[in-house]
C-alpha positions in Angstrom: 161.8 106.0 303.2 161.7 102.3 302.5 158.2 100.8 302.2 156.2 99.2 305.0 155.5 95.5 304.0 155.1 92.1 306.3 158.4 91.1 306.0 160.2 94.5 306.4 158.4 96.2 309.5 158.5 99.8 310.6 161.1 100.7 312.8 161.1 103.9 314.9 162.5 106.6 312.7 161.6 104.8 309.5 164.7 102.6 310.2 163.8 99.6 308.4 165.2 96.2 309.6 167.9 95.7 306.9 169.2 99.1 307.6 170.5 98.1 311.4 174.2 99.3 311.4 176.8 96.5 310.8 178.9 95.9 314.1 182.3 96.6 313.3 183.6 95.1 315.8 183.0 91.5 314.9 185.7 90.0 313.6 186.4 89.4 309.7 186.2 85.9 308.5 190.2 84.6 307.7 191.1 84.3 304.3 194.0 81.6 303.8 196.9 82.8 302.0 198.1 81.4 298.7 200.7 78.4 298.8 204.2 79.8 297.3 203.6 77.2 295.0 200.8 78.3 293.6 197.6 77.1 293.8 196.8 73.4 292.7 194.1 74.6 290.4 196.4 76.0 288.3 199.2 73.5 288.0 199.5 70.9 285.1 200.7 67.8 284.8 204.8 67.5 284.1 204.4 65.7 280.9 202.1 68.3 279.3 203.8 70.5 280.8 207.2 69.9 279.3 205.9 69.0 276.1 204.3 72.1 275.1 207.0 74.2 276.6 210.2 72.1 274.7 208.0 72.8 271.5 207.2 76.1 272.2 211.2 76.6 272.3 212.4 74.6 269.5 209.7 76.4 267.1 210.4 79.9 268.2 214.5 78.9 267.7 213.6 76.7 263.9 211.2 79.7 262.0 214.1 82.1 261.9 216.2 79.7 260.4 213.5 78.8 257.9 212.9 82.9 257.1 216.2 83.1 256.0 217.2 80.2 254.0 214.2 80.9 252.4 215.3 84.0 251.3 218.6 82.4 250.5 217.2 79.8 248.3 214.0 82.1 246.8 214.0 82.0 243.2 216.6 79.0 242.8 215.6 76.7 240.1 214.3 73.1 241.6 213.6 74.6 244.9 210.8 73.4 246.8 208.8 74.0 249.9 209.4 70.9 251.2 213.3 71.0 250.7 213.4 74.4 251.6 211.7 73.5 255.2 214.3 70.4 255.5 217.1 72.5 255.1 216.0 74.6 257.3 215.4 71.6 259.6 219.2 70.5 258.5 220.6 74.1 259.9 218.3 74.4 263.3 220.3 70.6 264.1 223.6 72.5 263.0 222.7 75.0 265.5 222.3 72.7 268.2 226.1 71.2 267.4 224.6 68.3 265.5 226.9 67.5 262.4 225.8 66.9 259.8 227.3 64.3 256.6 227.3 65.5 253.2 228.6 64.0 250.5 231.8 66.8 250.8 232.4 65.5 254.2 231.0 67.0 258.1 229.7 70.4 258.4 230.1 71.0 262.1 230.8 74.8 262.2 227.1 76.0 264.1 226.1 78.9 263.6 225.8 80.8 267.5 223.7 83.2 267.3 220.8 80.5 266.7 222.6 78.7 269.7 221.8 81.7 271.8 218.4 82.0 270.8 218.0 78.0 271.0 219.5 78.4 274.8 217.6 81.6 275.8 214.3 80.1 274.6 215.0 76.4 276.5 215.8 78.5 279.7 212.4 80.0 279.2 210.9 76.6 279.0 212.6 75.6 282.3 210.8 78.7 284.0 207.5 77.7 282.4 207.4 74.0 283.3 208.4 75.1 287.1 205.6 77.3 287.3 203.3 74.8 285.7 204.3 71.9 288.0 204.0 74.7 291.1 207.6 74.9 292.0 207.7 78.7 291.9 209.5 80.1 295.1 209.3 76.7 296.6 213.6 76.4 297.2 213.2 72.7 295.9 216.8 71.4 293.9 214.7 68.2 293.5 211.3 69.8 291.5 213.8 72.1 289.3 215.6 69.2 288.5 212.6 67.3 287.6 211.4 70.0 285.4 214.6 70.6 284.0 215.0 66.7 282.8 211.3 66.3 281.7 211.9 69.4 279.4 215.6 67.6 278.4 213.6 64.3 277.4 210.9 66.5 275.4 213.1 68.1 273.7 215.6 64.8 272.7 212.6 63.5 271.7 212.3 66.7 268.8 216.0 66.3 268.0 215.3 62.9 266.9 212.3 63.5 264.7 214.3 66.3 263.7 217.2 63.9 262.4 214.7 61.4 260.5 213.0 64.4 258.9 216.6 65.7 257.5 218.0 61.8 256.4 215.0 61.3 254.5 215.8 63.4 251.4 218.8 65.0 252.4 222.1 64.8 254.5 222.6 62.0 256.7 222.2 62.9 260.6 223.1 60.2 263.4 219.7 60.1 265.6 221.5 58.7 268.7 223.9 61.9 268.1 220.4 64.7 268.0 218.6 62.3 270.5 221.7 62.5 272.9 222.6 66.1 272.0 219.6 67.8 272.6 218.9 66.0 275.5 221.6 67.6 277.2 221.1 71.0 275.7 217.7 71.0 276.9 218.3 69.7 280.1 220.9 72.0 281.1 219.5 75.1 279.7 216.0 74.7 281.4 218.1 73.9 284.1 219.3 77.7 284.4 215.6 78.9 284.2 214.2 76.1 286.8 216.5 76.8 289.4 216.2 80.6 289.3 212.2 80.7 289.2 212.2 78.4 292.0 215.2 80.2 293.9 217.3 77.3 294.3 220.1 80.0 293.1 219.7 82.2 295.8 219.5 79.3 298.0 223.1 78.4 296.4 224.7 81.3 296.5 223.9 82.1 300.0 225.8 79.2 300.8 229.1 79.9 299.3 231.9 81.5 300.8 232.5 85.2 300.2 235.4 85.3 298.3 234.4 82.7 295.9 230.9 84.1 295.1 233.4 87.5 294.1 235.8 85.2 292.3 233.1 83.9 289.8 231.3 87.2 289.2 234.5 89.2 288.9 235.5 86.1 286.1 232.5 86.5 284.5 232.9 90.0 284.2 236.7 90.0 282.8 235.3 87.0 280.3 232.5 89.5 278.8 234.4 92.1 278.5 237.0 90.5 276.6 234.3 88.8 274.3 233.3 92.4 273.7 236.3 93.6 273.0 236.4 90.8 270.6 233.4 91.7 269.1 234.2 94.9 268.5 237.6 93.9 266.7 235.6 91.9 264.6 233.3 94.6 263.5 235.9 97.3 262.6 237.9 94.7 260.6 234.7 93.7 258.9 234.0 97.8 258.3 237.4 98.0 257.1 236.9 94.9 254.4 233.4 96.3 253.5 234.0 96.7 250.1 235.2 92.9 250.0 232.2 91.6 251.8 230.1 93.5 249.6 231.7 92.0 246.4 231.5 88.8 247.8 227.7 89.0 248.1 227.3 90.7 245.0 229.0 87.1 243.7 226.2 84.9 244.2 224.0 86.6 242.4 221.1 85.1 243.6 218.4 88.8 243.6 218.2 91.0 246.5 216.0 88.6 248.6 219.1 85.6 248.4 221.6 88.4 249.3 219.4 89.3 251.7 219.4 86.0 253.0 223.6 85.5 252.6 223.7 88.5 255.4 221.3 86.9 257.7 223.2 84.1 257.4 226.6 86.0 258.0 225.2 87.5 260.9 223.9 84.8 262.4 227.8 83.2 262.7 229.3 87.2 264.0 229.1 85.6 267.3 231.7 82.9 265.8 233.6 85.9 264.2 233.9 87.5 268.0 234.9 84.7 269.7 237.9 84.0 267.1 238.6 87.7 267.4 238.7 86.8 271.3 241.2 84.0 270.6 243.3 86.5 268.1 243.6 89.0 270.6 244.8 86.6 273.5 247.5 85.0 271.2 245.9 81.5 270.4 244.6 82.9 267.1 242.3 80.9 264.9 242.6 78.6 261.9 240.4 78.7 258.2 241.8 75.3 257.1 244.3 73.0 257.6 247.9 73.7 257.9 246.9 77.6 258.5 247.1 80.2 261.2 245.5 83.4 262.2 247.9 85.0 264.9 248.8 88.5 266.2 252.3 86.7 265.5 251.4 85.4 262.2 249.0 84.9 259.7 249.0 82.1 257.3 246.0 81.2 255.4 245.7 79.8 251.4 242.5 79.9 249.1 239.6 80.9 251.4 235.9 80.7 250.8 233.8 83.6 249.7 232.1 84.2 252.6 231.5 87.4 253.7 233.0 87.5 257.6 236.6 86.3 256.2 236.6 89.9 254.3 238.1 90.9 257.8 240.7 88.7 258.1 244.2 90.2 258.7 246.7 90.5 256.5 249.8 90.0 257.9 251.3 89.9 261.7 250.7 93.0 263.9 253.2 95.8 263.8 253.3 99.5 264.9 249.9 100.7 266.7 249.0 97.6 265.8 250.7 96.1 268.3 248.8 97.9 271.2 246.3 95.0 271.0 248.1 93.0 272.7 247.3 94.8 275.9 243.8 94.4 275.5 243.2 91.5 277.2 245.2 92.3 280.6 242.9 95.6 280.7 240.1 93.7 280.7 241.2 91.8 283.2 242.3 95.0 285.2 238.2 96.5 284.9 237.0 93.5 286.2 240.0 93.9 289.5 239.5 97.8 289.8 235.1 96.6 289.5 236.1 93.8 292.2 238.5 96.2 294.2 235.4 98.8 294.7 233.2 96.5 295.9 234.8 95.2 298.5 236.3 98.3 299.8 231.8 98.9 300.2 231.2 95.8 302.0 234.3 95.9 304.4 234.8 96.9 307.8 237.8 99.8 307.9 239.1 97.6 311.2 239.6 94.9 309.3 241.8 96.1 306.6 244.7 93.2 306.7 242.1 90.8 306.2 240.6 93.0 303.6 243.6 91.7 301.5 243.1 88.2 301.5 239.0 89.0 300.8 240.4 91.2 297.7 243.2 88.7 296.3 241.4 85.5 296.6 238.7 86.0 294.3 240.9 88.1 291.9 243.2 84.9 291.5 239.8 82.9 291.0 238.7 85.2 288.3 241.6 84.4 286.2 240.1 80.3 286.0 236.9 81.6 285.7 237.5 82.9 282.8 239.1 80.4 281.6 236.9 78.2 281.6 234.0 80.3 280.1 236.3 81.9 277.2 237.6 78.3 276.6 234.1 76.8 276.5 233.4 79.4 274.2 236.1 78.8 271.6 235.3 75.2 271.4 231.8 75.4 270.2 232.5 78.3 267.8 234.6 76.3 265.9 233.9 73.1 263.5 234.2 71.8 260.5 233.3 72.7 256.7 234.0 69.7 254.6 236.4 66.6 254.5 239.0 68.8 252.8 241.0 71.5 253.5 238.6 73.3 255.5 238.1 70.3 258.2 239.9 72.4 261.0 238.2 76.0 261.3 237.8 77.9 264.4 240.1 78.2 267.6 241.8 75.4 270.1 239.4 75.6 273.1 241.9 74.4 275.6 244.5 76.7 274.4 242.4 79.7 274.2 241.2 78.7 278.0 244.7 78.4 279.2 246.1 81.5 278.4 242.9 83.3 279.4 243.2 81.7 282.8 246.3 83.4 283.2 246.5 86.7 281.4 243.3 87.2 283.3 244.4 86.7 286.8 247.4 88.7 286.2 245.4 91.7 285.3 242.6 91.0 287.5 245.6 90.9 290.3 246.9 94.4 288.6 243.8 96.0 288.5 242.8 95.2 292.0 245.9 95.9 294.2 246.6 98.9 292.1 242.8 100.4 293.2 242.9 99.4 296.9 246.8 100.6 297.1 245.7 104.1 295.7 242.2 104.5 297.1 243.4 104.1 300.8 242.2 107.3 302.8 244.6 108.8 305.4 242.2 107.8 307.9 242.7 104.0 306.9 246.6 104.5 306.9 246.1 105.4 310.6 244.3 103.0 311.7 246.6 100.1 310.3 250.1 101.6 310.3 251.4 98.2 309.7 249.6 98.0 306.5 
């Protein structure tokens, strides 16, 4: 029983005042709901924003670089901190596809693996500056561009600083070059992660017509899979030439820490390695030098470096088994048409089966482009050069590679989808459209 004091007086029962029962039928007061923004507490200004976030990225993407060519460089007489941390600086430019001039001439052959992680870690900028600037959700092409080009401008900025750092005690870089470069690396990659966080994609591809929307994913599709196909090429020759490789490493004897480092290094160019596998398989083929060639058809190549992912390199011209290789690329492009074929026998309407047809062979002929464009793309940034000399020309022809991927794609893509809607038509479909 509550006490009995002036300001809490008895109540029959011993019911005190404060213990009245609450009326529940009084309504509860509103609580406004949260902008799909975010709220404006929590936002930050764009140039903060963007400059923590393009610095954030470009020293998550430069350590790895500096890990490993410290390893390559630990114990080598005259080395420094300091020079060790500009040539570190000197690679994470490479990386970008900044060139840079040595005294034997360009070195333009980046390394992709750090371009992925450069790229994947810029699109995460571009979803961090959105947030920050509350554009989350908010369907806005205008604020994910905004934060897309304040990130691009951060990040030029780095690029420059970048290239004095390098030309001060080391090879020369051209700052309008990394200024310009990087601007338009950063740019477009946040641009990826802006318009996704604030569902400006979904927004676009709502918008496009059915068949085209299949047309690019199915392209996409046949593109990857023949890049893994590629990869996986690259590997077994690689496996096969281990005992190469390994003698090559063993070369530099530089300790187990700088052949440590060589192997970091090798693996952070096997994404070059699968994409000239990619262009060997298609017909293109690849070249190590001037003057040389790398073909299912051919293979001409002189003196080579010793460096450890050319161990793998073929022989001679394709013959016997061999030759079944060939195929590869049309039965990629025959997955992606039997993926494409299935899903659009889900989404369709059985009375609609002629125009089922058209819905099936537009986007398969669109997939062949696609493709091309992506496994072209590809093949021209994997490639570069090593020196003024024989090794100025390394790498793939992008517009060749993308050229005959356009069209050994569609063809398959074509195959692979009329073949699965011709022989996964029920009885029940036959009836309906006799004509068919």
């Amino acid at each position: 029983m509550s006490p009995v004091t002036p300001d809490r007086p008895s109540r029959p029962g011993g019911v005190s005042a404060d213990d009245r029962p609450v009326d529940r039928a009084a309504p509860a007061r509103r609580v406004p709901a949260p902008r799909a923004g975010g709220s404006p507490r929590g936002r930050a200004p764009l140039p903060v924003a963007a400059g923590v976030a393009a610095c954030w990225a470009a020293l998550t993407s430069y350590l790895p670089v500096a890990i490993v060519l410290g390893l390559v460089q630990l114990g080598a007489d005259g080395t420094t901190v300091t020079g060790t941390l500009r040539t570190a600086l000197a690679g994470w430019l490479l990386g970008h596809g900044v060139p840079l001039h040595t005294e034997t001439g360009p070195l333009g052959l980046a390394p992709l693996a750090l371009t992925v992680l450069a790229l994947w870690r810029l699109t995460r900028a571009g979803v961090h500056v959105s947030r920050a600037i509350g554009a989350r959700d908010t369907r806005s092409p205008r604020r994910a561009l905004l934060a897309a080009v304040a990130v691009g401008v951060a990040y030029a900025l780095l690029g420059a600083l970048a290239a004095v750092l390098v030309g001060t005690g080391g090879p020369n870089v051209s700052l309008i070059r990394a200024g310009t470069t990087f601007a338009a690396v950063g740019t477009l990659a946040a641009l990826v992660g802006a318009v996704r966080i604030t569902a400006v994609t979904r927004l676009l591809v709502t918008r496009l017509p059915g068949p085209v929307r299949d047309g690019v994913r199915t392209g996409l599709v046949a593109g990857l899979l023949l890049l893994g196909a590629g990869a996986g090429a690259a590997g077994l020759a690689v496996a096969t030439g281990g005992g190469d490789a390994a003698d090559m490493i063993g070369a530099y004897r530089t300790g187990v820490a700088g052949q440590a480092g060589i192997t970091l290094v090798s693996v952070a160019y096997a994404p070059n390695a699968a994409v000239w596998s990619t262009s060997y398989l298609l017909g293109p083929g690849f070249a190590v030098g001037t003057d040389t060639a790398v073909r299912t058809s051919e293979v001409s190549v002189g003196a080579l470096p010793a460096v450890p992912l050319l161990a793998g390199l073929p022989r001679g011209p394709v013959d016997g088994f061999g030759a079944l290789l060939l195929a590869v690329p049309v039965l990629a492009g025959m997955v992606a048409g039997w993926l494409l074929a299935r899903r659009v026998a889900r989404l369709a309407v059985p009375e609609r089966a002629a125009q089922r047809w058209a819905e099936l062979l537009a986007p398969a002929v669109l997939a062949g482009p696609v493709a091309g464009v992506v496994l072209g793309a590809a093949a021209a940034v994997s490639g570069g050069p090593l020196g003024a000399g024989r090794l100025s020309q390394v790498g793939p022809v992008g517009w060749q590679v993308g050229a005959v991927a356009a069209g050994v794609i569609a063809v398959g893509t074509l195959l692979g989808a009329a073949a699965t809607r011709v022989l996964t038509r029920s009885p029940a479909q036959l009836t309906r459209s006799p004509a068919q």
